[in-house]
Backbone bond lengths (Angstrom), bond angles and torsions (degrees), N, CA, C in turn:
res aa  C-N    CA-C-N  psi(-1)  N-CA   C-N-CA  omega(-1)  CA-C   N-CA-C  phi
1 X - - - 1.437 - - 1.514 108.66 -
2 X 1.218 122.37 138.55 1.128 147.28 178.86 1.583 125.03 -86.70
3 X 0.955 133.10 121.57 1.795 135.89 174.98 1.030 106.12 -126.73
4 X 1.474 103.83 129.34 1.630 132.41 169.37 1.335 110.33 -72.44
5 X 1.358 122.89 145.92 1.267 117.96 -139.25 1.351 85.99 -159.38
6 X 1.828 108.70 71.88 1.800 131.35 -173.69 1.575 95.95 -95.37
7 X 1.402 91.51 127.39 1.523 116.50 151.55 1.529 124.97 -53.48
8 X 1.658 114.72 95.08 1.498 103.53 171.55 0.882 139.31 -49.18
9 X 1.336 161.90 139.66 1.503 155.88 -170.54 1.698 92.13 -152.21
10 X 1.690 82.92 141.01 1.863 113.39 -160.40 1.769 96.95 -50.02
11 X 0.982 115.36 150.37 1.527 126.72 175.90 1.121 95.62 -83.96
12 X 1.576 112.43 143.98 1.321 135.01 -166.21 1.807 100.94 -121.05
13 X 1.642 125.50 104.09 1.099 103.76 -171.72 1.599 125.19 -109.00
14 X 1.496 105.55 141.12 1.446 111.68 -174.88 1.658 122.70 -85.54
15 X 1.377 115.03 -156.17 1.714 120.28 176.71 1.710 98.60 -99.33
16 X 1.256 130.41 109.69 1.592 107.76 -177.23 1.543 88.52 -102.40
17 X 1.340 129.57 21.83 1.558 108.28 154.10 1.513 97.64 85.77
18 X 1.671 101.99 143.88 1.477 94.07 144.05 1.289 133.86 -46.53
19 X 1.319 132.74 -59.32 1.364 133.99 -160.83 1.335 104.38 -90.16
20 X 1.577 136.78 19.65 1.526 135.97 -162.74 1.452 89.93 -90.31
21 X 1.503 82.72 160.07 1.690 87.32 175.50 1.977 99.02 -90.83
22 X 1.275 112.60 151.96 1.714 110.98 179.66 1.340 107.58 -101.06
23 X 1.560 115.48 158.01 1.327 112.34 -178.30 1.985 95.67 -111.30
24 X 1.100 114.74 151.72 1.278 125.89 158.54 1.745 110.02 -130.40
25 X 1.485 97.39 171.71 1.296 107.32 -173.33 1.437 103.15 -128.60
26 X 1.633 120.27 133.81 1.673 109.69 -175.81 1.545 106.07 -144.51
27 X 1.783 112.98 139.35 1.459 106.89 -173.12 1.569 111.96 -107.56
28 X 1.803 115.18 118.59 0.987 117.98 177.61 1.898 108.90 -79.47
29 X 1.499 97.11 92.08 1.138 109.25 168.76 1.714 134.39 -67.87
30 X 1.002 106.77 134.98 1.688 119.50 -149.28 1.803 119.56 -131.43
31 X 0.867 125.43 167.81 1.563 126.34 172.90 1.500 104.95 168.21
32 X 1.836 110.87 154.20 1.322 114.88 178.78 1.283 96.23 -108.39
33 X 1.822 110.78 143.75 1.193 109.53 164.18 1.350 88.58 -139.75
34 X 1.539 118.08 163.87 1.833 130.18 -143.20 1.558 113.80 -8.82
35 X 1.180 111.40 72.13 1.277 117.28 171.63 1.610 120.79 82.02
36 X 1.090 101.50 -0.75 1.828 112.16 -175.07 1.274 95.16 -117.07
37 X 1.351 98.23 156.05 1.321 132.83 166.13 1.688 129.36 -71.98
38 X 0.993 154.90 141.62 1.661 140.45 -165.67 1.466 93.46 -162.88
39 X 1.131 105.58 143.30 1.778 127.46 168.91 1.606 116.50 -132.87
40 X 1.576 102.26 150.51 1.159 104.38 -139.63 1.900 92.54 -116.94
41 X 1.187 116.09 135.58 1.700 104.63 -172.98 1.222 94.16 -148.57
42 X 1.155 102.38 140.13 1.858 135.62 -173.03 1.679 104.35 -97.29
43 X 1.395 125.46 126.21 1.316 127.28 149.38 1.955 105.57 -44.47
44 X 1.599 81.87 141.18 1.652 91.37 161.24 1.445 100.35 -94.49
45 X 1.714 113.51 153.25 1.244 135.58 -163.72 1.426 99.68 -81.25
46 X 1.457 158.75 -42.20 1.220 149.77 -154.09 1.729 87.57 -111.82
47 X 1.296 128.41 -79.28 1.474 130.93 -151.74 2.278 96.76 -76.16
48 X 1.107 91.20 -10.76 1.824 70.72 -170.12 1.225 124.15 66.76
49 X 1.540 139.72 26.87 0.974 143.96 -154.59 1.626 90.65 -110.85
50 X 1.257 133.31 -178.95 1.346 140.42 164.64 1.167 102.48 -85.22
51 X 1.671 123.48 176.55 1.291 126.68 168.57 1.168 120.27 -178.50
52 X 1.216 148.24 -159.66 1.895 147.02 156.83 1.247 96.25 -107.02
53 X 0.748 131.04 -177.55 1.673 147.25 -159.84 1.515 92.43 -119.05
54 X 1.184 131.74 108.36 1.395 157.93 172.95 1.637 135.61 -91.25
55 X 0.871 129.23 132.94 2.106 113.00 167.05 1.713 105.49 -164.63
56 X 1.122 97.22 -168.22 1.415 122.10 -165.84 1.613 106.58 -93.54
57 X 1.309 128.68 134.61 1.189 133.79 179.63 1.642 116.67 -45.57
58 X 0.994 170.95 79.36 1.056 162.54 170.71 1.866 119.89 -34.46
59 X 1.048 132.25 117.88 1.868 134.69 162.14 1.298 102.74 -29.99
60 X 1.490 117.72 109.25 1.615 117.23 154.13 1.717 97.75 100.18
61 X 1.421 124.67 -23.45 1.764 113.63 -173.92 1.771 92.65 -85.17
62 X 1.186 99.57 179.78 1.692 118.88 -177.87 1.756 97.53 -113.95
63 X 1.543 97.70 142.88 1.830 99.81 -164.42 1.971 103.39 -58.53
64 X 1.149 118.16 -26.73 1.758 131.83 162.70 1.567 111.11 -44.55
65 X 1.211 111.60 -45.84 0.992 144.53 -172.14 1.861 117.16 -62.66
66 X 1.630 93.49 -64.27 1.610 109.13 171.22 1.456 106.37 -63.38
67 X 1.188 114.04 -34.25 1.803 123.40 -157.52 1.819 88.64 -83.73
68 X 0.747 129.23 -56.87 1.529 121.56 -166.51 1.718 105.86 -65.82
69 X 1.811 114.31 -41.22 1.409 97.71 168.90 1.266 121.13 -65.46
70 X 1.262 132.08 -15.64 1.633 134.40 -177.58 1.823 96.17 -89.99
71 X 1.030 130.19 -13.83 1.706 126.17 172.79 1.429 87.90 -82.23
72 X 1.516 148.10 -38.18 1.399 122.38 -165.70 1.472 104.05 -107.84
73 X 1.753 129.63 14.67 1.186 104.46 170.68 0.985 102.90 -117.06
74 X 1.773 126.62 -5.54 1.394 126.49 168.55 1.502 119.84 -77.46
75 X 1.510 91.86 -53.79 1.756 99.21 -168.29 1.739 94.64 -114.43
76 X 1.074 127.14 33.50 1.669 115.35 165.92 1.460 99.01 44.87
77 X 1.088 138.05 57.86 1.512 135.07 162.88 1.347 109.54 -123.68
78 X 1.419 124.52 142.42 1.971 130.67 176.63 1.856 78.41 -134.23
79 X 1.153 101.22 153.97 1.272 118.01 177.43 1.675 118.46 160.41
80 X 1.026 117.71 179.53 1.880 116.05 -159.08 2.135 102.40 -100.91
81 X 1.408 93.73 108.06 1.531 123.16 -170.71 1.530 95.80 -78.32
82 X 1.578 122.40 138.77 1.093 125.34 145.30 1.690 120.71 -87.67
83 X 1.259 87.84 149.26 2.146 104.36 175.51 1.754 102.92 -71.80
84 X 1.469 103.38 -17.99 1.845 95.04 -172.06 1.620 109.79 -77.27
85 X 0.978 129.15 106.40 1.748 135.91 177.44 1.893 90.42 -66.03
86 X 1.206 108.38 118.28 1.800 124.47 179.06 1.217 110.69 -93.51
87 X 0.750 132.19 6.16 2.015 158.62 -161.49 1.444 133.68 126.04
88 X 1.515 91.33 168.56 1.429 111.63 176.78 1.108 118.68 -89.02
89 X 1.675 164.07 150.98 1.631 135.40 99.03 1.680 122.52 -101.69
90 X 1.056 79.54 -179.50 1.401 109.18 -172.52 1.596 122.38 -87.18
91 X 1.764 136.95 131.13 1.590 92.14 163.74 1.891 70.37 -160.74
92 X 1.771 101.12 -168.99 1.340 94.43 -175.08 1.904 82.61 -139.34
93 X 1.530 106.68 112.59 1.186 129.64 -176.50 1.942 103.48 -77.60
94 X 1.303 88.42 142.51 1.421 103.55 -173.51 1.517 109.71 -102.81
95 X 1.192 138.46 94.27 1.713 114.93 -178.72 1.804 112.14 -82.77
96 X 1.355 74.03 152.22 1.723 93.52 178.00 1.614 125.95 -44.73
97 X 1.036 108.19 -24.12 1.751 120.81 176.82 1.611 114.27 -115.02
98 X 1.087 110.74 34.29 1.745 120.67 178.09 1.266 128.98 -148.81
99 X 0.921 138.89 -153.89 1.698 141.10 156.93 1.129 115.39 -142.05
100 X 1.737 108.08 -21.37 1.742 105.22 -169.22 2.032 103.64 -94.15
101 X 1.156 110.92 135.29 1.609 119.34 -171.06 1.479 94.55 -74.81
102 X 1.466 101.66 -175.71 1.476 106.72 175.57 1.739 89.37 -156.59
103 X 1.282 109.11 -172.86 1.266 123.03 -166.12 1.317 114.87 -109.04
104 X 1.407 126.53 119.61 1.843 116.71 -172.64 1.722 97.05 -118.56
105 X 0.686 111.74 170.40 1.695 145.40 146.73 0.876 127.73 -95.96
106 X 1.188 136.81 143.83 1.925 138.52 167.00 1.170 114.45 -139.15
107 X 1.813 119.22 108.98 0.997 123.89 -161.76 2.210 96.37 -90.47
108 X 0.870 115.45 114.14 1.501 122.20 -163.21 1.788 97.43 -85.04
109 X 1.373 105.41 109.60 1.726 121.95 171.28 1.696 110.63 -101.68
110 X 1.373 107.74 104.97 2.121 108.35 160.81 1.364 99.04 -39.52
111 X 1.698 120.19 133.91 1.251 109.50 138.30 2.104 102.89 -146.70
112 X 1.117 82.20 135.95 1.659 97.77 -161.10 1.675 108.77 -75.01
113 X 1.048 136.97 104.81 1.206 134.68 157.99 1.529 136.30 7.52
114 X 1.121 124.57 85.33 1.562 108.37 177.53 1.671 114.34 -104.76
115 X 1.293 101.85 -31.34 1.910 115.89 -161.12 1.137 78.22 -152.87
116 X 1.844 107.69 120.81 1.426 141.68 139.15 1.695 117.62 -88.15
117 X 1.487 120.18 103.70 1.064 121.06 166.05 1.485 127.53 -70.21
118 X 1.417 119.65 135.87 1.659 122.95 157.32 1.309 100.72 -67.29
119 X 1.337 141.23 -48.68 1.530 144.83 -138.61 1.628 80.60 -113.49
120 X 1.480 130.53 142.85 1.239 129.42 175.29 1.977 91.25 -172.89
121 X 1.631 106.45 144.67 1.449 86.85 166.67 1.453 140.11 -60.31
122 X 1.368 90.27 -26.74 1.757 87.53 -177.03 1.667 103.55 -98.52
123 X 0.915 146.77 30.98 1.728 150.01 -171.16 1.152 85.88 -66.28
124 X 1.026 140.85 -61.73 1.945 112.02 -152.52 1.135 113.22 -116.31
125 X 1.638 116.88 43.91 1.608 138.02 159.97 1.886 103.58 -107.88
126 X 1.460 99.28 -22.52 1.527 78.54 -143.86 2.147 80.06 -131.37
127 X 1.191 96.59 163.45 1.529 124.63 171.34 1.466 105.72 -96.05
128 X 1.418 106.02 170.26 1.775 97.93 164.43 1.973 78.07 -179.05
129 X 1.657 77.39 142.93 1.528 91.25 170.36 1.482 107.54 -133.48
130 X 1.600 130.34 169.94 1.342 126.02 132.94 1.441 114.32 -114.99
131 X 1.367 92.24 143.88 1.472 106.35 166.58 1.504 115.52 -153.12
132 X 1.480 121.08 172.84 1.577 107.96 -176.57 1.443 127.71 -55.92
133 X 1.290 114.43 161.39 1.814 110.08 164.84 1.660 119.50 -19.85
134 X 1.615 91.20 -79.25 1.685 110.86 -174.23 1.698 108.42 -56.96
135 X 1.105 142.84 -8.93 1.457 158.76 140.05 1.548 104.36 -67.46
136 X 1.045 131.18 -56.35 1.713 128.90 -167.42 2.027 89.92 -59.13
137 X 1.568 95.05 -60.54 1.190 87.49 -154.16 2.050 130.73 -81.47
138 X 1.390 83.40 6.31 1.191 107.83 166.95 1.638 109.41 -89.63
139 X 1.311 140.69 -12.49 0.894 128.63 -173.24 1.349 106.53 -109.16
140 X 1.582 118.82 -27.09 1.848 112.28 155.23 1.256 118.00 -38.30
141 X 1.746 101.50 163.03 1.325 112.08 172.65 1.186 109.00 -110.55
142 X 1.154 139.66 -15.54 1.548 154.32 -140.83 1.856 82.63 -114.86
143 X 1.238 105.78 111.58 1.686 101.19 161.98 1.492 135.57 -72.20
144 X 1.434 106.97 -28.96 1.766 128.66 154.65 1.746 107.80 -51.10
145 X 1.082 111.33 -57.86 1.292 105.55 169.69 1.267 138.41 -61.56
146 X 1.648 113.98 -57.54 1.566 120.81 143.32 1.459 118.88 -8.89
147 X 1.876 123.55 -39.74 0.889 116.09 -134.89 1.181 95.25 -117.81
148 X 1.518 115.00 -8.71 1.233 122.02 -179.64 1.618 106.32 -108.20
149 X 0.980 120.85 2.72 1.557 131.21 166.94 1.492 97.27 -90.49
150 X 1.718 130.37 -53.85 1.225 112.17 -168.66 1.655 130.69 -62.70
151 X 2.047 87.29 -37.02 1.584 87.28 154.52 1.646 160.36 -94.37
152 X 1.603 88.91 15.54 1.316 95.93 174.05 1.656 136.90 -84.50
153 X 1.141 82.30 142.95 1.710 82.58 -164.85 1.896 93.10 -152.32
154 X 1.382 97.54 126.46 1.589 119.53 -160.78 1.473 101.78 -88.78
155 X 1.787 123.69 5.57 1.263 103.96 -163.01 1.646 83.65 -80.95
156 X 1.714 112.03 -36.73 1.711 129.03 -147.70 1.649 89.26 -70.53
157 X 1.237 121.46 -18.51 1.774 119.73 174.27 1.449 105.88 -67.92
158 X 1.392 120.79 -29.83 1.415 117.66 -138.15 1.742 134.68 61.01
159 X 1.431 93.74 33.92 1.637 115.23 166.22 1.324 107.08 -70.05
């Protein structure tokens, strides 16, 4: 199998409307320890649910780009991001000043572990564990996602 191997260029951002669907960017953070694979998932701050570390596109950054700053303000992680997006999901985001949801995307970026912070901005909002795939992805709620945690595997990237 073959991977295209696209040059990011900074996101350019538009009006997606009230009723648009939103895009986010999220890094399924990863590392081997004795020969296995482990992924790394952050509590969400209001529901407590598990999750990847997620955000909003930023003017002028590359979606690699957004996804690696949301790995160090969620889960205190810097480490070496791939450009290959490994999936999509789906979910219907709730904002803090409303009741009515809206519709997101999550474009899902590998980025492999180098530096685990104690000190991180968000540390005392959020949890974070590692544990294996089949554990990560059993503990999502999002089944697209689940599904892209169960099948990832960084050798088929060329990680």
């Amino acid at each position: 199998m073959s991977l295209l191997r696209a040059r990011q260029h900074p996101v350019q951002l538009g009006d997606a409307g009230k009723d648009g669907v939103r895009i986010q960017f999220g890094a399924l953070i990863w590392r081997r320890r004795k020969d296995k694979i482990q992924i790394l998932l952050v509590k969400s701050r209001r529901s407590k649910r598990w999750i990847i570390p997620k955000g909003w596109p930023v003017h002028g950054q590359t979606p690699v780009g957004a996804a690696s700053r949301e790995a160090w303000e969620e889960a205190g992680v810097k480490g070496r991001a791939s450009s290959i997006c490994i999936g999509l999901y789906s979910y219907m985001k709730l904002p803090r000043d409303s009741d009515i949801p809206f519709p997101c995307v999550v474009a899902v970026f590998p980025l492999e572990a180098r530096e685990v912070a104690d000190s991180y901005p968000e540390a005392l909002e959020r949890k974070r564990k590692w544990m294996s795939p089949k554990k990560a992805a059993e503990k999502l709620v999002s089944p697209e996602l689940s599904q892209i945690v169960r099948r990832f595997d960084p050798k088929r990237l060329g990680l």
